[in-house]
ZADO-1210 file (C-alpha; in nm, 4 decimals, padded with zeros to 6 digits):
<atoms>
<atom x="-01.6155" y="-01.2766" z="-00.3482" code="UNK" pos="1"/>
<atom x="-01.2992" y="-01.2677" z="-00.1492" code="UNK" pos="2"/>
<atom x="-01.0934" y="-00.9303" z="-00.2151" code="UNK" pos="3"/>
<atom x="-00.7269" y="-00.9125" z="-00.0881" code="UNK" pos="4"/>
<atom x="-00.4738" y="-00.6177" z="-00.1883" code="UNK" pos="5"/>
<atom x="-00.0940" y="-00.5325" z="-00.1158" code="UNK" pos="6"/>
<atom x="-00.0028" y="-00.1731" z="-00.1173" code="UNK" pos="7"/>
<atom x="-00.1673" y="-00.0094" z="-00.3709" code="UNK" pos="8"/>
<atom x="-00.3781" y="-00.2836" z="-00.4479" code="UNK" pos="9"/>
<atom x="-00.4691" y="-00.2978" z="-00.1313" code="UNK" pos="10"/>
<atom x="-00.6168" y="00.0663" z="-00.2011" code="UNK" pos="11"/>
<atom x="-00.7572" y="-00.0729" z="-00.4949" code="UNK" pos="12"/>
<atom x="-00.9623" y="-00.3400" z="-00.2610" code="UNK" pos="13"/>
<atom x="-01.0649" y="-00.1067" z="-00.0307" code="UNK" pos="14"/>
<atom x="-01.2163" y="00.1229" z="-00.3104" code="UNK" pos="15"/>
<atom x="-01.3900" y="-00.1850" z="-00.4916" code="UNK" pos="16"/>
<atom x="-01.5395" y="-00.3523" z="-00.1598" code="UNK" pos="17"/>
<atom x="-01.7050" y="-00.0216" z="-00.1251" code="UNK" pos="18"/>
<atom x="-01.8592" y="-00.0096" z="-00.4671" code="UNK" pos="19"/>
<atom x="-01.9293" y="-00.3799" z="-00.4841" code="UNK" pos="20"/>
<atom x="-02.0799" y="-00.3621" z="-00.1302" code="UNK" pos="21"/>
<atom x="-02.1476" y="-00.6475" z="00.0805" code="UNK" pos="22"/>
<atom x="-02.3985" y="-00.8158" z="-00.1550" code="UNK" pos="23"/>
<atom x="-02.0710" y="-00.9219" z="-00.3506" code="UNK" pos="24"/>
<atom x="-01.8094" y="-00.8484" z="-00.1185" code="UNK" pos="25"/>
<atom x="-01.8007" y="-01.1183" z="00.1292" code="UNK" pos="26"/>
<atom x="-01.4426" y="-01.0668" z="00.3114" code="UNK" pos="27"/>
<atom x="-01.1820" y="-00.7946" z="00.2574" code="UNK" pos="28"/>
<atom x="-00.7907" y="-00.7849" z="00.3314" code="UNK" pos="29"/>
<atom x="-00.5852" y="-00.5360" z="00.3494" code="UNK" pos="30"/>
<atom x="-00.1874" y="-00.5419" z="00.3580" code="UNK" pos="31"/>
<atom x="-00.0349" y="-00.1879" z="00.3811" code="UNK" pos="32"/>
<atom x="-00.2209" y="00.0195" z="00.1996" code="UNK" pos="33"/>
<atom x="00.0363" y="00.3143" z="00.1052" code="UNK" pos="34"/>
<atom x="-00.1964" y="00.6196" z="00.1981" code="UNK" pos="35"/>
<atom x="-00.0849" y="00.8996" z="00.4792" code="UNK" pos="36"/>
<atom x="-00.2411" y="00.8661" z="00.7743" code="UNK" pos="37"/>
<atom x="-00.2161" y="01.2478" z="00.8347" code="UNK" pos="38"/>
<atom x="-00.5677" y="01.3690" z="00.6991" code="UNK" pos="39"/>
<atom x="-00.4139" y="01.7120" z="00.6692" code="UNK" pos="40"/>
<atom x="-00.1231" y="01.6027" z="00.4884" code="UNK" pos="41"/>
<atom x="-00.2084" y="01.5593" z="00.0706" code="UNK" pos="42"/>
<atom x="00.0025" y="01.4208" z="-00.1481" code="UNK" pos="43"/>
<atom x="00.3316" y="01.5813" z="-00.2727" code="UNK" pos="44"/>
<atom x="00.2444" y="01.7210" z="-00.6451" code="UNK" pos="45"/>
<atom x="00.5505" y="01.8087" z="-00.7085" code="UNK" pos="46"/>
<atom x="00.6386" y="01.4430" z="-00.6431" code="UNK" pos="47"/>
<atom x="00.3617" y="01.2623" z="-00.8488" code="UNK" pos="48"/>
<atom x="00.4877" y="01.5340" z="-01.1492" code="UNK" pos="49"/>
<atom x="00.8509" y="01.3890" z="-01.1275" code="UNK" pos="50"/>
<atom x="00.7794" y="01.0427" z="-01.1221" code="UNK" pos="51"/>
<atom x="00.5767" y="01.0822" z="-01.4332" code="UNK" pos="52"/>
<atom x="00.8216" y="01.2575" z="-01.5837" code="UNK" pos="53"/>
<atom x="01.1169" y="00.9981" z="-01.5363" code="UNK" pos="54"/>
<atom x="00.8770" y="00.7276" z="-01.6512" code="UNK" pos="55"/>
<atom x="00.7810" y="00.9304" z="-01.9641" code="UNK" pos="56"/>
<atom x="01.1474" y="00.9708" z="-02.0195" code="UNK" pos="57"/>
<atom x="01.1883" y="00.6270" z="-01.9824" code="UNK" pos="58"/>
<atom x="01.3910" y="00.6282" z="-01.6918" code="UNK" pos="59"/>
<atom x="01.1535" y="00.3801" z="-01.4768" code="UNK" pos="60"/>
<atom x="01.4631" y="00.3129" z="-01.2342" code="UNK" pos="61"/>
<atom x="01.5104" y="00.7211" z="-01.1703" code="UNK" pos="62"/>
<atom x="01.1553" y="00.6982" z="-01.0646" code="UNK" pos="63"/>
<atom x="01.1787" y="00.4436" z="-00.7855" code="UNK" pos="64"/>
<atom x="01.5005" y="00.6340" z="-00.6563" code="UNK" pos="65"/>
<atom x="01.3033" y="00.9241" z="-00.6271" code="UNK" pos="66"/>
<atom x="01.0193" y="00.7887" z="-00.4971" code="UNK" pos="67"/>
<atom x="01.1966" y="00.5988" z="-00.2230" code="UNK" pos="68"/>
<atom x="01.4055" y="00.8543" z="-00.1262" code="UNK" pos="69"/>
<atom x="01.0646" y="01.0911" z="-00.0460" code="UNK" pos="70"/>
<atom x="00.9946" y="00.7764" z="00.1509" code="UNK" pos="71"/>
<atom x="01.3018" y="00.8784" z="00.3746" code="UNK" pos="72"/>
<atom x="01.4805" y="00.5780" z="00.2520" code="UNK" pos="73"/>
<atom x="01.8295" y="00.6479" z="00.3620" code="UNK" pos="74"/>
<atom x="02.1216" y="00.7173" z="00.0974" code="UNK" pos="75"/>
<atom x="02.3201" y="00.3643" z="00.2060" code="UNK" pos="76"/>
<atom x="02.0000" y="00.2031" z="00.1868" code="UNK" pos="77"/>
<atom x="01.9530" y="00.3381" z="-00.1275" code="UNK" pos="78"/>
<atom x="02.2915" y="00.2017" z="-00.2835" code="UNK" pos="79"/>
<atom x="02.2240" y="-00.1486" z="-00.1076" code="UNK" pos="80"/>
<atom x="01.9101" y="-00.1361" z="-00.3076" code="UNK" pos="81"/>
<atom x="02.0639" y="-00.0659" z="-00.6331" code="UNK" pos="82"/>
<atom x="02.3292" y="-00.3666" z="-00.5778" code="UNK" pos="83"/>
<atom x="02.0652" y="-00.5950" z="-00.4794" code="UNK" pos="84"/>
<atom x="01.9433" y="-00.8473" z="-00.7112" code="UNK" pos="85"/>
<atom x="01.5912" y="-00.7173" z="-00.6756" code="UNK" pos="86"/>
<atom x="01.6609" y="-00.4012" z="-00.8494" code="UNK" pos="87"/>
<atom x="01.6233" y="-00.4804" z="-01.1688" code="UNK" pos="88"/>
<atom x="01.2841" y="-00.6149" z="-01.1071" code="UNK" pos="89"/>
<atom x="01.1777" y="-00.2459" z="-00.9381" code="UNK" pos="90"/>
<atom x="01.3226" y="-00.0407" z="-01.2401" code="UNK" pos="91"/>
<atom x="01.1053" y="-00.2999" z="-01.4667" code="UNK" pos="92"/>
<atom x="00.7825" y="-00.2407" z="-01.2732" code="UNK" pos="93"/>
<atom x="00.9072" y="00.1536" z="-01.1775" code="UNK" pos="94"/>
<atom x="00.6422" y="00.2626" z="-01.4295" code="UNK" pos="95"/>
<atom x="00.3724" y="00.1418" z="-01.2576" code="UNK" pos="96"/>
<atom x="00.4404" y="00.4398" z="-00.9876" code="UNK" pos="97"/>
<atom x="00.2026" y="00.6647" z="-01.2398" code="UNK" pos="98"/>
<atom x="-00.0758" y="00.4402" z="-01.1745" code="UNK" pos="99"/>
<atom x="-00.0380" y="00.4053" z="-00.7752" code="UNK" pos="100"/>
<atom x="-00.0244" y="00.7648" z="-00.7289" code="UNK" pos="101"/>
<atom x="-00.3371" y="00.7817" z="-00.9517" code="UNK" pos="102"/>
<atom x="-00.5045" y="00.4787" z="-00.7565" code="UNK" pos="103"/>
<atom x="-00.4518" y="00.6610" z="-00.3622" code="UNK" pos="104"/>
<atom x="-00.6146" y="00.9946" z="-00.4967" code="UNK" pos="105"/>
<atom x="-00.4768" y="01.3091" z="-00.2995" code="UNK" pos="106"/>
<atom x="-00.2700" y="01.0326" z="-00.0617" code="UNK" pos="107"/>
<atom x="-00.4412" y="01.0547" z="00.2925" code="UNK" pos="108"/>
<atom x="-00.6707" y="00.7927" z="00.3788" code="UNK" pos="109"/>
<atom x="-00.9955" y="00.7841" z="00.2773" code="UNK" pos="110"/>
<atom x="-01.1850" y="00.8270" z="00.5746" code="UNK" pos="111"/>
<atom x="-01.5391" y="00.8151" z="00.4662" code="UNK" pos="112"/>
<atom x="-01.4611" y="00.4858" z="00.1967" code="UNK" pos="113"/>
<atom x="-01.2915" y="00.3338" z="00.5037" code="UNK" pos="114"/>
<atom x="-01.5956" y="00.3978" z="00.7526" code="UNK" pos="115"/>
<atom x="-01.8631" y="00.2638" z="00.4847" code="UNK" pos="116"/>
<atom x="-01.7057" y="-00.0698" z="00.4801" code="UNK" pos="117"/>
<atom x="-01.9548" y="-00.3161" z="00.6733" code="UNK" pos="118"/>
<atom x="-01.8162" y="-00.6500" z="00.5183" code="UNK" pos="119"/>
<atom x="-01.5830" y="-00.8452" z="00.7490" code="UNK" pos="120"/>
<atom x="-01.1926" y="-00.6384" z="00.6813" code="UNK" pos="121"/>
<atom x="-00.8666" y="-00.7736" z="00.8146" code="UNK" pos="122"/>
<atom x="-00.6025" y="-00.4751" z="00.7901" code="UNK" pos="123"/>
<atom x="-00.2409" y="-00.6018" z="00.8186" code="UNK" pos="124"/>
<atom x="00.0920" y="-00.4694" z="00.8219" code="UNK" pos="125"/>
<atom x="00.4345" y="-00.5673" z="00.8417" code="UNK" pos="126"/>
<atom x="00.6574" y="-00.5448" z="01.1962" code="UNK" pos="127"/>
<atom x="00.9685" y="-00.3944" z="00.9760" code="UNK" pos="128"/>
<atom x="00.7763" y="-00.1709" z="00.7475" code="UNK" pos="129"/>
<atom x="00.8001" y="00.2056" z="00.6881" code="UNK" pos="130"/>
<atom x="00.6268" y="00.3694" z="01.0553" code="UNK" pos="131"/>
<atom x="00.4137" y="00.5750" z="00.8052" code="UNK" pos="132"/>
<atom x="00.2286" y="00.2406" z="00.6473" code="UNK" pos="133"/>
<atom x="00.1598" y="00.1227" z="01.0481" code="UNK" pos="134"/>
<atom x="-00.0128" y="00.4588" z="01.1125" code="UNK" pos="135"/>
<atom x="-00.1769" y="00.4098" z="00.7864" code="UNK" pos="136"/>
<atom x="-00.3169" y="00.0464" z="00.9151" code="UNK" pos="137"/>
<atom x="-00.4066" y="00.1982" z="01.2075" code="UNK" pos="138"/>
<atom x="-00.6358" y="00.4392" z="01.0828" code="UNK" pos="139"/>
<atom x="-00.7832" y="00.2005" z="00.8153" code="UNK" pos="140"/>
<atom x="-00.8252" y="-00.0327" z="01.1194" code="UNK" pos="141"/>
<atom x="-01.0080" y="00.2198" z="01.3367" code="UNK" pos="142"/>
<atom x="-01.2426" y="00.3232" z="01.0651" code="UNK" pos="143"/>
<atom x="-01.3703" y="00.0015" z="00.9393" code="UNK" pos="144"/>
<atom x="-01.6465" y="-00.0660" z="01.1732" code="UNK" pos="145"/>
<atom x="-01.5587" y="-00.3787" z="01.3638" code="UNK" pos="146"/>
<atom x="-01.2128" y="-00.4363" z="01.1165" code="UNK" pos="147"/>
<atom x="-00.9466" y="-00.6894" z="01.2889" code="UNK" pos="148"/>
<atom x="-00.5880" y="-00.5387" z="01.3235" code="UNK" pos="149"/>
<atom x="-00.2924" y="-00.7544" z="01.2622" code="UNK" pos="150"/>
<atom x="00.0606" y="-00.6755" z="01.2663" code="UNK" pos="151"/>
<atom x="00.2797" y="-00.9475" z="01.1062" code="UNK" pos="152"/>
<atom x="00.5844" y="-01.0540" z="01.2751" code="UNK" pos="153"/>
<atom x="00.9456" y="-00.9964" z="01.1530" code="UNK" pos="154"/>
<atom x="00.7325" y="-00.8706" z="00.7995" code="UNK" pos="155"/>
<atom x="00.8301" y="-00.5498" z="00.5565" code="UNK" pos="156"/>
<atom x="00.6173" y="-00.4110" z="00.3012" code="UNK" pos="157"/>
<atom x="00.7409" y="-00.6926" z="00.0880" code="UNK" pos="158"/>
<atom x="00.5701" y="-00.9832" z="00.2836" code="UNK" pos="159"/>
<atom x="00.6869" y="-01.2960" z="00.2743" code="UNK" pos="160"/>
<atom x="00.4153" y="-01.5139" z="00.0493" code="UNK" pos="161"/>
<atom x="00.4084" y="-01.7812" z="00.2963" code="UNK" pos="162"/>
<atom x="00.3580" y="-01.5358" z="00.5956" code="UNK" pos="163"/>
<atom x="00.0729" y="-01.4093" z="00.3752" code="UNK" pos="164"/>
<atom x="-00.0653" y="-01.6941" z="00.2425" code="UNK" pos="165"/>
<atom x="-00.1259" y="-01.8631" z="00.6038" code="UNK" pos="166"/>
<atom x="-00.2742" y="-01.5173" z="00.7387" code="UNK" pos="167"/>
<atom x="-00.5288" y="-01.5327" z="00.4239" code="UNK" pos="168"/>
<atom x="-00.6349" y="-01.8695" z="00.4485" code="UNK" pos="169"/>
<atom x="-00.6892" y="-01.8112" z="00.8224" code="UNK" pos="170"/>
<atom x="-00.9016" y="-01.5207" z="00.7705" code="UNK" pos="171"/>
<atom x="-01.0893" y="-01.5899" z="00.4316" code="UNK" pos="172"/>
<atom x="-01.2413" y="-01.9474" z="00.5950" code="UNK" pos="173"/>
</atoms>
């Protein structure tokens, strides 16, 4: 099989291809995987705690503010966010912030998943995207023996489908 993630399915990928292994694994692609790069840096607790606390309140939308903001997502950007269109879509999926922060463990990359990957891996990010989720692709990149790095022109962490869709076929043939 084929495995392809975004984000924290992309976490999700990596973590199956290792437990499948290469007898059922036979490619694996990566798009931005949301860990930290900084092995010494673990996820905030007092962070995960809030956002399941908003969601349990049913305040979904509270919980993508505050996750974005610990993102370093700037106040303007913030408001532009809440205006947009698209906002109504991120409050309706804001509860599944519980299960990413569940899904990337302690939040630094998992170095010794990563390095016992031997199936083909293509780890990709976006030109615009958060500096944090390059480093992140970096590392994933560096510690997947023999993994292809590809950064995607003009791309953010939401990549465009057609962008995406051309990269996969590319890589997956």
């Amino acid at each position: 099989m084929y495995l392809y993630g975004v984000s924290s399915g992309a976490a999700l990928a990596l973590q199956a291809a290792e437990v499948l292994g290469p007898g059922k694994v036979i490619k694996l692609a990566l798009y931005e995987p949301p860990y930290s790069a900084d092995t010494g840096k673990q996820e905030d607790d007092g962070l995960k705690k809030k956002v399941n606390e908003l969601v349990a309140a049913g305040k979904p939308g509270d919980a993508v503010t505050v996750f974005l903001e610990s993102l370093g997502t700037p106040p303007e950007e913030m408001q532009n966010m809440k205006k947009s269109p698209d906002w109504k879509e991120m409050e309706r999926v804001g509860h599944t912030l519980v299960y990413d922060f569940e899904v990337l463990g302690n939040g630094t990359v998992p170095l010794e998943v990563a390095q016992s990957i031997t199936v083909p891996t293509q780890v990709m990010d976006g030109e615009k995207s958060y500096e944090f989720l390059h480093a992140t692709a970096d590392a994933i990149g560096e510690n997947i023996p023999g993994a292809v790095r590809k950064t995607l022109k003009g791309q953010t962490h939401q990549v465009s489908p057609d962008t995406l869709a051309t990269e996969l076929k590319e890589f997956f043939v």
